[in-house]
C-alpha positions as CSV (number, residue, x, y, z in Angstrom):
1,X,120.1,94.7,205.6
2,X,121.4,96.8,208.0
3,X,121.7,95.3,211.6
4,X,118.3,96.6,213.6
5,X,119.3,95.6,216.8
6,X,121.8,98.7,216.6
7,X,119.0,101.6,216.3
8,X,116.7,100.5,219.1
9,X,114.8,103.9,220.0
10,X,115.2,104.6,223.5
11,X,113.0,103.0,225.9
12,X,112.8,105.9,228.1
13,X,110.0,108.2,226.3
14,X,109.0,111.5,227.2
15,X,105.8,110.1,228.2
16,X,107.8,107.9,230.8
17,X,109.8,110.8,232.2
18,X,105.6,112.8,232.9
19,X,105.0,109.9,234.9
20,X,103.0,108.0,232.4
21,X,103.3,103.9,233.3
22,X,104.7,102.0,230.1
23,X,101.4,100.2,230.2
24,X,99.9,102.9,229.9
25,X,101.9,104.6,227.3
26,X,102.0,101.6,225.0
27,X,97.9,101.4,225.7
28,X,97.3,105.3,224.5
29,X,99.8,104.3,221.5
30,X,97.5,101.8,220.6
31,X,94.4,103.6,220.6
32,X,96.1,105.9,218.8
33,X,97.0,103.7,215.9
34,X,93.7,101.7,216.1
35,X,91.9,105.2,215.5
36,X,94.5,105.5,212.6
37,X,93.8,102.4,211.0
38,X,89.5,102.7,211.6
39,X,90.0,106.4,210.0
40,X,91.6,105.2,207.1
41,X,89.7,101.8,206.1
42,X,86.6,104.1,206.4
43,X,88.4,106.6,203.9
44,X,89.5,103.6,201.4
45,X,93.5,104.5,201.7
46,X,95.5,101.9,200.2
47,X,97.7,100.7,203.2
48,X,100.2,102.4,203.1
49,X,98.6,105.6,204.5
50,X,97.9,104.1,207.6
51,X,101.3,102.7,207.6
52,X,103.3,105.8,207.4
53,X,100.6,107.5,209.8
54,X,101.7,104.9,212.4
55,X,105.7,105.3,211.7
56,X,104.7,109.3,212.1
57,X,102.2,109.3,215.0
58,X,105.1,106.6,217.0
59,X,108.2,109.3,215.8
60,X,106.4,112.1,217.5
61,X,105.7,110.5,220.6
62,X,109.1,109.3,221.3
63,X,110.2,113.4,221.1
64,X,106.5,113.8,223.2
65,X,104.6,113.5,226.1
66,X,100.7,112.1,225.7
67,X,100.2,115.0,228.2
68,X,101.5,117.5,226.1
69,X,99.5,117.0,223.3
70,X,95.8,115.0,222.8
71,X,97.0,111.5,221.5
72,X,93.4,111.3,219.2
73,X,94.9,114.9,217.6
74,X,98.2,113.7,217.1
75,X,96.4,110.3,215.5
76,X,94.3,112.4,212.9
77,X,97.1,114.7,212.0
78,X,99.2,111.7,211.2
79,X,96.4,110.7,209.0
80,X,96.3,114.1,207.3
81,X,100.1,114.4,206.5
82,X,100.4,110.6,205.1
83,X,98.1,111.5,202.8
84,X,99.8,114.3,201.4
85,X,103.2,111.8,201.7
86,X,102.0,108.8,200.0
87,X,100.0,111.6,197.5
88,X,96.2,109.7,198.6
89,X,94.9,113.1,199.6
90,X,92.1,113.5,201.3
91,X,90.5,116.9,202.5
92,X,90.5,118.0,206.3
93,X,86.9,117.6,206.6
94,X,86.8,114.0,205.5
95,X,89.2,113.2,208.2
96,X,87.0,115.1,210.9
97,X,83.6,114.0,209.7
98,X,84.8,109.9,210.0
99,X,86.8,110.7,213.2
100,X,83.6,112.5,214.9
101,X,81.4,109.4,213.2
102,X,83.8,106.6,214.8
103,X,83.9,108.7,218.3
104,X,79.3,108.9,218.1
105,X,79.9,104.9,217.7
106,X,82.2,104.2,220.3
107,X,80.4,106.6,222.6
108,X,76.7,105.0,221.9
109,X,75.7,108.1,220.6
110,X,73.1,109.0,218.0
111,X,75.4,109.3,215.0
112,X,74.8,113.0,213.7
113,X,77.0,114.6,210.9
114,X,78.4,117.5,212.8
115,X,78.1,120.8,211.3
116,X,80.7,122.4,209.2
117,X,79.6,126.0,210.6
118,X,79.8,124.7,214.0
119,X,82.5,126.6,216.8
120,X,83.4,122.4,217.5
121,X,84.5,121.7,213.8
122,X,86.2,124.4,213.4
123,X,88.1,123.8,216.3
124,X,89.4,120.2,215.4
125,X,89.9,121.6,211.8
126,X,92.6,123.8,213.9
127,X,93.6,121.1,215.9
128,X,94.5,118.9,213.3
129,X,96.2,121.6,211.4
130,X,98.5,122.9,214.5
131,X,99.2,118.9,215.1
132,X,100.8,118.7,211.4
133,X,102.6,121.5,212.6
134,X,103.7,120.5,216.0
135,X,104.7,116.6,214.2
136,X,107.0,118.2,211.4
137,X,108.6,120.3,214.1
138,X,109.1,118.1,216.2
139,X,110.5,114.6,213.7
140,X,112.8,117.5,212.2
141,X,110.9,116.6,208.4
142,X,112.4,113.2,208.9
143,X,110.1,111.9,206.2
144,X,111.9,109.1,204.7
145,X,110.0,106.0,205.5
146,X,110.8,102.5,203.9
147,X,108.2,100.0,204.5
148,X,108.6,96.5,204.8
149,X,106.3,95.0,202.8
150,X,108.2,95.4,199.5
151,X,110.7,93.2,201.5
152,X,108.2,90.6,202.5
153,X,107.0,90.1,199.1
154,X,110.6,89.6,197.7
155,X,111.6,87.7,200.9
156,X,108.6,85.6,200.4
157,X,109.6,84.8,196.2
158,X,112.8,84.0,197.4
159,X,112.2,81.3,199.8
160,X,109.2,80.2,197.8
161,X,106.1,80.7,200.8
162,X,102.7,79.5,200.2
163,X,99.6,82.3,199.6
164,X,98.5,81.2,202.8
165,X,101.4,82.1,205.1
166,X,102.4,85.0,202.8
167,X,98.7,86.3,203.6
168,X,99.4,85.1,207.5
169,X,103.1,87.3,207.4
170,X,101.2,90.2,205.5
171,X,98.8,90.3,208.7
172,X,101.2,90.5,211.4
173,X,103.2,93.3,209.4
174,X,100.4,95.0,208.9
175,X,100.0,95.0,213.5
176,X,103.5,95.9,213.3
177,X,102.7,99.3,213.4
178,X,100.4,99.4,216.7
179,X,103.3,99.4,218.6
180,X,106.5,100.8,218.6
181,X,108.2,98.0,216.9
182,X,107.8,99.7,213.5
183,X,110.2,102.4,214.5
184,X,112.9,100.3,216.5
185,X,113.7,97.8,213.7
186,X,114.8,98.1,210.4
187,X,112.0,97.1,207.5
188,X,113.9,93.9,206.5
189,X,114.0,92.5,209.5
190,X,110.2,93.4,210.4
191,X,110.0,91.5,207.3
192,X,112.0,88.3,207.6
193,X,110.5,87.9,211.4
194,X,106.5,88.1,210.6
195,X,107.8,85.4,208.1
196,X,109.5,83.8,210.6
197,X,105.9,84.0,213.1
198,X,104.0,82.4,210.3
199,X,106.3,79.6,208.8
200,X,106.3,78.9,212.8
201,X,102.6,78.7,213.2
202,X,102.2,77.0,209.9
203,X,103.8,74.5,210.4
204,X,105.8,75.1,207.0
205,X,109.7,74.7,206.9
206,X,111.1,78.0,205.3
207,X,114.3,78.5,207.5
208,X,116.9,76.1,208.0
209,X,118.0,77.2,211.5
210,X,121.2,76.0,211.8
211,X,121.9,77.0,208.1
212,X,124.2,79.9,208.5
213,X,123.4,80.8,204.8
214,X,120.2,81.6,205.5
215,X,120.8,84.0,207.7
216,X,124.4,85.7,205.8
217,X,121.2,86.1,202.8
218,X,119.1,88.1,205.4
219,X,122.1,89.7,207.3
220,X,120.8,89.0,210.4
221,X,120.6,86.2,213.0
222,X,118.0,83.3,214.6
223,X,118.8,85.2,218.0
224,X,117.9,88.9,216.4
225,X,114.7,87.5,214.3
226,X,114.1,85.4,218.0
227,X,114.1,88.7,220.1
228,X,112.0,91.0,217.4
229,X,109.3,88.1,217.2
230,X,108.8,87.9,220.6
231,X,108.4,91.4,220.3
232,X,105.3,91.6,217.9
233,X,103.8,88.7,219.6
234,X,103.8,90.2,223.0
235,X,100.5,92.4,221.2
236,X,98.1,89.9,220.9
237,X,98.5,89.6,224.4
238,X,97.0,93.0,225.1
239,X,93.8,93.8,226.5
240,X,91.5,96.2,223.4
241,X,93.2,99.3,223.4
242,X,90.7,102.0,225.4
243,X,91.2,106.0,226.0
244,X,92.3,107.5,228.6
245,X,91.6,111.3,229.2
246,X,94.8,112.1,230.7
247,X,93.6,115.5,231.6
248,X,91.4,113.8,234.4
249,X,94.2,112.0,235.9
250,X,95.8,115.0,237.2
């Protein structure tokens, strides 16, 4: 494992630099990968789609502003291109029709298929199109994106974790990816520290922590895993993610 704490992303986003708070930010981030996620549980993607949306939808906003472009645009394009990546395709108008169905829900409005012929589906048909665009610009095709659940799974084998806390690790990995965490660290250590979380909450002894060789078979320390579980934890104490037209605040 390569040591994560040297490839932090910089904490000072576009987003910051437009005047956006960092509550704010890490709020419309949120949404955004909590519209993700609802998108593709409705379409029956295997998880790794929404992963690698996530990794895609945080790239792009650390290269842009959420004034720039429409964070729930950015979020369905994500969608589109993982599912060309991890080869789960699914066609355009899918994506739209369970986007507009989640947005009549969350709006308390009459749920009504919208209209293919319609001037307002064509228009987020484009939308989403131009977003692919604008996110492969703008990540340089930086498409190489190793998950860490391959590493949980073998990290879990080795160190010989119950079903119940490798179900418990699986969950927080899985929140990993609402905030930016997924992009700062390295995959193995994402890994090691959700295992970390749970053995902690379990109550079941996995790490020795003054057992160096625990750690030399990880290649990383208590004091990183310490710092990138704090990290993850600091979600949960979030308040539900809402949007925030940020045309209006101007």
């Amino acid at each position: 494992m390569t040591n994560k704490l040297s490839i932090e992303t910089n904490n000072i986003t576009p987003s910051r630099k437009d005047q956006i708070s960092e509550k704010l930010e890490r709020q419309l981030r949120a949404f955004g990968c909590l519209l993700i996620k609802k998108v593709c549980l409705i379409l029956e993607l295997p998880h790794r789609t929404p992963a690698t949306a996530q990794v895609i939808f945080h790239k792009f906003y650390q290269m842009k502003s959420l004034k720039q472009i429409e964070v729930k645009i950015i979020a369905l394009s994500s969608v589109f291109l993982s599912c060309k990546l991890e080869e789960t395709p699914r066609r355009v108008r899918h994506i739209i029709n369970t986007f507009v169905s989640i947005d009549q829900i969350e709006q308390k409005q009459k749920q009504v298929p919208i209209n293919p012929l319609n001037q307002e589906y064509w228009e987020i048909k484009n939308e989403i199109i131009q977003g692919e665009s604008y996110i492969l610009n703008q990540i340089g095709f930086d498409l190489q994106i190793e998950h860490p659940f391959k590493f949980l799974l073998n990290y879990s084998n080795t160190l010989k974790c119950s079903p119940k806390l490798i179900q418990k690790a699986w969950n927080f990995l899985n929140d990993c990816f609402m905030i930016d965490v997924c992009i700062k660290y390295p995959s193995p250590l994402l890994a090691v520290s959700c295992l970390f979380i749970s053995s902690e909450i379990l109550g079941e002894t996995i790490f020795e922590k003054q057992n160096l060789s625990n750690w030399k078979l990880f290649n990383t320390t208590i004091e990183d895993i310490t710092k990138v579980s704090q990290e993850i934890l600091s979600l949960y104490k979030d308040p539900k993610p809402q949007y925030v037209d940020l045309s209006e605040e101007n």
